[in-house]
N, C-alpha and C positions, 0 to 999 in steps of 0.2 A: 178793573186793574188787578184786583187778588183773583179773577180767575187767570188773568194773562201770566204770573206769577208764576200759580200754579204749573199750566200749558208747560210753560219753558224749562220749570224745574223739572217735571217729569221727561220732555228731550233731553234736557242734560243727562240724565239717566240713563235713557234708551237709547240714544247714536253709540257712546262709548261699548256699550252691549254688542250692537248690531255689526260695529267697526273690528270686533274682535271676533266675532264669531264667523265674518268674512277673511280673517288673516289664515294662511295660507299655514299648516302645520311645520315646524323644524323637524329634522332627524330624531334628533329625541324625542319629540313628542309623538312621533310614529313609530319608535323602538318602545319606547314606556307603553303605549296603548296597545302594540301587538300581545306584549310580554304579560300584560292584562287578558286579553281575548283567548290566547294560544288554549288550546286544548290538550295538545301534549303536556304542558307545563302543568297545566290547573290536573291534569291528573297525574300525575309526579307529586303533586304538591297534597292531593289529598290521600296519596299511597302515604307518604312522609307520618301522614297524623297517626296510621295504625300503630305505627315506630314508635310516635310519642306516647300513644296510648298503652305499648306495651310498657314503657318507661316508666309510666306513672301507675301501673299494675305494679308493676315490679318494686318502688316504694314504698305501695299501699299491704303487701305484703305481711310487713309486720305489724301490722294497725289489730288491734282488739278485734273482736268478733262475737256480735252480741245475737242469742235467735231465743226469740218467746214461742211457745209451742203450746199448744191446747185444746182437748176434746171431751165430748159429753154424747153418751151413748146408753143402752141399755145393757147390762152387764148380767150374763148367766156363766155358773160352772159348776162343775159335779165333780168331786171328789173319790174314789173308791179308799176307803181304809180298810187294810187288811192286817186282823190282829196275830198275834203269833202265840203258841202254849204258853201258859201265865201259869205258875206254882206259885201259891201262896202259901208262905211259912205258918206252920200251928202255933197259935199260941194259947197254950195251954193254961185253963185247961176251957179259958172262953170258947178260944178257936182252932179247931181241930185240924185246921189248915184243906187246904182245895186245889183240883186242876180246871184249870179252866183248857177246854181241849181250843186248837189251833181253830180261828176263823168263829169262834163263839161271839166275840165282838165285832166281826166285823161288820164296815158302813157306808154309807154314802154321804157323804156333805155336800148339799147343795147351797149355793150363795148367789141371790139375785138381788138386782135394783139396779137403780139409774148412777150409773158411773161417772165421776169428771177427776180430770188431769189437767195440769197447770207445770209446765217448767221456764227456767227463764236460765242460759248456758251462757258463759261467757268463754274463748280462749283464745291463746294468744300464743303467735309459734314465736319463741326463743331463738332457737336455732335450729337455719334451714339444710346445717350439713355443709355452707360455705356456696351453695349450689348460686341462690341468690346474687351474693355479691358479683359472682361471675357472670350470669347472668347480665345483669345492670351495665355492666364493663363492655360485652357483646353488642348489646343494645346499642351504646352510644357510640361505636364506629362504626355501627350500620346507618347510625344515623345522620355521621359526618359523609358517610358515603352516599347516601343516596340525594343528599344536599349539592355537594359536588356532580355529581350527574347531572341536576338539576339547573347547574353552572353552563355544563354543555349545552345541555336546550336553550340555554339563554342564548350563548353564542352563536348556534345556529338559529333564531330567530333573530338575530341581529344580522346576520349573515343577510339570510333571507330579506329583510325588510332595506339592506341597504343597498342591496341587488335591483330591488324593484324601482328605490328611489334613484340609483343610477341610469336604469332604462327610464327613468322619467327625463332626466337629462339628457340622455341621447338620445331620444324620439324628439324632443324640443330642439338638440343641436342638428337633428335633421331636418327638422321643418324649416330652419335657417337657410340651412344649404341649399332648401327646394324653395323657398323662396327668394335665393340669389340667384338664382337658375334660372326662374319665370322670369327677372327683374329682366337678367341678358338677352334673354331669347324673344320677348317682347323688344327689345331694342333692337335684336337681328331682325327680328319679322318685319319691323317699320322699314329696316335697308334691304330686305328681299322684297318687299312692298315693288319700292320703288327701280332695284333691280332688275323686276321683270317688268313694272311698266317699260322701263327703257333698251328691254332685251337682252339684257347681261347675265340671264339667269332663264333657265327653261320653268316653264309651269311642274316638272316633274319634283325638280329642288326647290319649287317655293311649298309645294306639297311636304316635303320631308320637312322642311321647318314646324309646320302643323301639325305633322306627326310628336314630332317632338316633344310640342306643347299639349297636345293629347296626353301624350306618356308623362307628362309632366303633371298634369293633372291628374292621372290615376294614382299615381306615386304620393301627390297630395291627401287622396283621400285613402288609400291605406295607412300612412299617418295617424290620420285619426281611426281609425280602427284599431291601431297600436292603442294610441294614447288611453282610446276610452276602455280597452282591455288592463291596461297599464291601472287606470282610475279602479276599474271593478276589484283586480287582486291587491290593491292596499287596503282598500275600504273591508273586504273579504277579512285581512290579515289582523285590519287596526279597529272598524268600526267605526272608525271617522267619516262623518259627510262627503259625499261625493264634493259636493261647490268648493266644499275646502280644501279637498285633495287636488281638484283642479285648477288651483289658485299656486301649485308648488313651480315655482322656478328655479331649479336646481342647475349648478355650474359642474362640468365634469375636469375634476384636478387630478392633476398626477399626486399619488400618494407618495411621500419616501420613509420607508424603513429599513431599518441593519438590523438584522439578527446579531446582537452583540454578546447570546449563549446558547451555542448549540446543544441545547439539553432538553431531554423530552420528560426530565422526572417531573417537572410545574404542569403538564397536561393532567385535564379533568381525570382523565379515563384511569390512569396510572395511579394518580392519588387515590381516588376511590376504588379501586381495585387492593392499595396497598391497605388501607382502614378495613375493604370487606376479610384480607385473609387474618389482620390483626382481629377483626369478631369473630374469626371462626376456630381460634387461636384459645378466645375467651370461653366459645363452645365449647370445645374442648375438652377445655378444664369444670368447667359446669357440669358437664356429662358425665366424666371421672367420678365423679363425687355421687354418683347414685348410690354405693355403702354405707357412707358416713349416715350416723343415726341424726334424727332432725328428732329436735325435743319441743314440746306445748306446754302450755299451761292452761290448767281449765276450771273452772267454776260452776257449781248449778246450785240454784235451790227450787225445789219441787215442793208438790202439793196433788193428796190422792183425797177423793171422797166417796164414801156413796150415799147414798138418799132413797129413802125409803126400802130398803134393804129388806131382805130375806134372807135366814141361816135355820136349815133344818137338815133331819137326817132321815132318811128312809127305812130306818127300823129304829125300835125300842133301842136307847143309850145303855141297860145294865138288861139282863136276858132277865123274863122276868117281872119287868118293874114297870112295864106296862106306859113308861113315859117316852115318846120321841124331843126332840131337839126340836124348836120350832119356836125362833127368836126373830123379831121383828124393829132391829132399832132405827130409830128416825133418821138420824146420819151417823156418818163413822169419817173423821176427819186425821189426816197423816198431813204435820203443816208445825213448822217446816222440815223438808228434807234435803240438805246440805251436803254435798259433795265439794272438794277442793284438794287440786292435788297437780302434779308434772307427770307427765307420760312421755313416751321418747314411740319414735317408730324405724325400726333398724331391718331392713334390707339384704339381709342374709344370700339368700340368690330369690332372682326376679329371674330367675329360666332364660336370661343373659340376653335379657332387656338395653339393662343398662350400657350393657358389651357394644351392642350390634348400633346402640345408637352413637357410640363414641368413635365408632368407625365410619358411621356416616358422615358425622363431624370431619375426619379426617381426610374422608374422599373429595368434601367439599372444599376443604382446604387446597388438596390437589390441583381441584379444578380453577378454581380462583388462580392459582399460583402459575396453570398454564397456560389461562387468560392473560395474565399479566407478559408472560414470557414473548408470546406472538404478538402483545399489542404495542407494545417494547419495539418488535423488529418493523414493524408495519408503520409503526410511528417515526420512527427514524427514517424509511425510505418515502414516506410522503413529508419526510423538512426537506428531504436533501430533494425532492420533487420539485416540493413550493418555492425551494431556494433558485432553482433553474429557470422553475417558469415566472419568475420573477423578473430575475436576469436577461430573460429573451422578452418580456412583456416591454423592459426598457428600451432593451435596443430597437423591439418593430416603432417606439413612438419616434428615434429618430431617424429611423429609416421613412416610415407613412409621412413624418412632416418636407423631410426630403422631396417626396413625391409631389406632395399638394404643392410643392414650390415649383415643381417642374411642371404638372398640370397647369399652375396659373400661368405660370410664363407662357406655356402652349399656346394656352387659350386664348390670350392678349394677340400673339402673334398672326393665330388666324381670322382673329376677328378683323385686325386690320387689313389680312389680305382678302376676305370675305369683302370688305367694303370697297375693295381698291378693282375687285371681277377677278383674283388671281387664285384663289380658291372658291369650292365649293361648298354648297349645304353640307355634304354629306362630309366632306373634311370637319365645317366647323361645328356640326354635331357631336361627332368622333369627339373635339376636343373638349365640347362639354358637357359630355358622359364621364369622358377622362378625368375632369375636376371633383364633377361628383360622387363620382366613386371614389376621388383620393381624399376630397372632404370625411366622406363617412369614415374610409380606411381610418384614417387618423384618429377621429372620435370613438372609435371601436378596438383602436388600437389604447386609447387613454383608458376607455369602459375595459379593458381583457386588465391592463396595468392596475388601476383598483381593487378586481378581483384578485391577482393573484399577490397583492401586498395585503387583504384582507385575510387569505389560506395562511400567508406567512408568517401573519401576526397569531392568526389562531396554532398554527403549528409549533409554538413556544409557549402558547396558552399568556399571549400577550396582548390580546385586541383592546387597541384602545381607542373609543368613539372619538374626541375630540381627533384625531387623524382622517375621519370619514368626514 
């Protein structure tokens, strides 16, 4: 009985699993998982980080700065002294006083042993000349802009993925049509059946009927070569399972939108176009400031030694005296040695460094500015575009549904004079080509009306999913 228990609790578990991982994804969950997968995006998004990381350099700026520094090596030097004429005053009646001729003393000081060094520097920049601050300023409408961009990619993979999921709907509201079609055409073949048993109908027209349903049948199996093309570029885009992609039964609706502000400033492109000349505006002024002195502060304390040391002299210290120089102390220690103080570093001319790069600032600005200008014009005549083809996308769904009312009426009509011997196969083929071409017409005409209320929403930089 407790393993029965067990059994059942663990199915409770596993159907509800299995029941979900069978369900059929929504829109959004095929826009959420493309906008995950997209490669465009994911690299936008890790360009984005260098932005942050300059950001966070550009804070870290005024942060202390500590370096320990240290080395031990074998130390030799030789000195040359060279002395100069020495008078020495008499003092009478001891000393009768002396010259000492030029180069009578002179020497060599040599000094060896094993050397070490030890520093430990701290500094810290005060003031970077103001360079900084603008900087930081740069930075962060580069970084609104390239965010905004990022915006765009969004939309066009939204674009995108709601494109694909529309052609899922109208490949399914085809397969509908072709299987209303079979439904008729099997019901005509049973009355040409019997039409030609009773000679109402040549064997040539009961032929065409089977043409028919041949061509009806290819039509079917292109379908699916649609559909499972359809299957492979969501899965491509989202990464979702095929079973569950092909589980999607999507309805094709007419969208309604009113452009209720003709205005293209809310577009991605135009805002981050406006933020890039605003950071180059910051440049600018960052660049300007290559003069202004940037001031430090700095700190050290050190430490010299030597060990096992040598100090001698390569001739006799007094002419004469028969003694050279020739000291050997165990170590010689300098500890501590303390420096502390502000230093400034002022830019007098940089050979018009600073010049040529504040002009480049400024050319970029140009360029931004005549970005903006043409995308400005190009963006207005693709609203007033999307606003046309909007407007004609409406009027073809009531014109195509027009159609499909006069195809169906056609096709009733010859059907019954098909059964009555007063038309032909070939008349009521015509009219159910006629149907099925104004079926599709229609549905292709809803699929174009989607699209171009989609362009329209993005042309105000308004796309809003719950509308799709």
């Amino acid at each position: 009985m407790k393993t029965l228990k067990n059994n059942l609790a663990k199915l409770l578990v596993f159907f509800p699993l299995v029941f979900s991982a069978q369900q059929a994804p929504t829109l959004q969950e095929l826009i959420d998982s493309a906008l995950k997968n997209d490669g465009t995006l994911t690299q936008q998004t890790l360009e984005n980080k260098y932005t942050q990381l300059d950001d966070q350099k550009l804070k870290d700026v005024f942060l202390p700065k500590v370096e320990v520094t240290g080395k031990a090596g074998y130390l030799y030097t030789s000195a040359r002294l060279n002395s100069p004429e020495i008078n020495l005053p008499a003092l009478p009646p001891i000393f009768p006083g002396a010259v000492i001729p030029e180069g009578q003393l002179s020497n060599n000081l040599n000094i060896s042993g094993i050397s070490t060094m030890a520093k430990a520097e701290a500094s810290v920049l005060l003031y970077s000349g103001g360079k900084v601050k603008y900087l930081k300023a740069a930075n962060k409408e580069k970084n609104i802009s390239e965010n905004l961009l990022m915006q765009k990619s969004r939309d066009e993979i939204i674009t995108e993925i709601s494109k694909a999921y529309d052609q899922m709907a109208l490949v399914q509201e085809s397969k509908k049509v072709l299987d209303e079609a079979k439904k008729r055409l099997d019901i005509n073949k049973k009355t040409a059946d019997k039409a030609l048993g009773y000679g109402l109908i040549t064997p040539y027209d009961h032929k065409k009927i089977e043409l028919a349903q041949a061509t009806l049948d290819s039509k079917l199996v292109e379908y699916e070569g649609k559909k499972e093309l359809l299957i492979t570029q969501i899965e491509i885009l989202t990464g979702i399972e095929r079973e569950r992609i092909a589980l999607i039964q999507p309805q094709l609706e007419t969208i309604s939108y009113e452009v209720l502000d003709q205005n293209i400033e809310n577009r991605v492109e135009i805002q981050a176009l406006d933020h890039g000349i605003k950071a180059t505006d910051y440049k600018i002024k960052a660049e300007e400031r290559w003069w202004v002195p940037k001031v430090q502060a700095q700190t050290s304390v050190s430490y010299i030694g030597l060990f096992n040391g040598n100090i001698s002299t390569s001739k006799e210290l007094l002419p004469n005296s028969g003694k050279k120089l020739d000291f050997n102390p165990s170590n010689l220690n300098v500890l501590p040695l303390v420096q502390a103080g502000v230093g400034f570093k002022w830019d007098v001319f940089d050979g018009n460094e600073g010049k040529h790069l504040v002009e480049k600032a400024k050319i970029e600005k140009e360029i931004l500015e005549n970005k903006k200008r043409d995308a400005s014009k190009k963006l207005n005549l693709n609203l007033a575009n999307n606003q046309t083809n909007y407007t004609i996308a409406n009027s073809q769904i009531k014109l195509k549904e027009k159609s499909r009312e006069i195809a169906k009426q056609g096709l009733e009509q010859v059907e019954k004079e098909f059964r009555y011997g007063t038309k032909t196969s070939a008349a009521l083929i015509e009219a159910e080509n006629d149907l099925q071409n104004a079926e599709l017409e229609y549905q292709n005409a809803i699929f174009n009306q989607r699209r171009s209320a989609i362009e329209l929403m993005k042309s105000t930089q308004n796309l809003q999913l719950e509308k799709l």
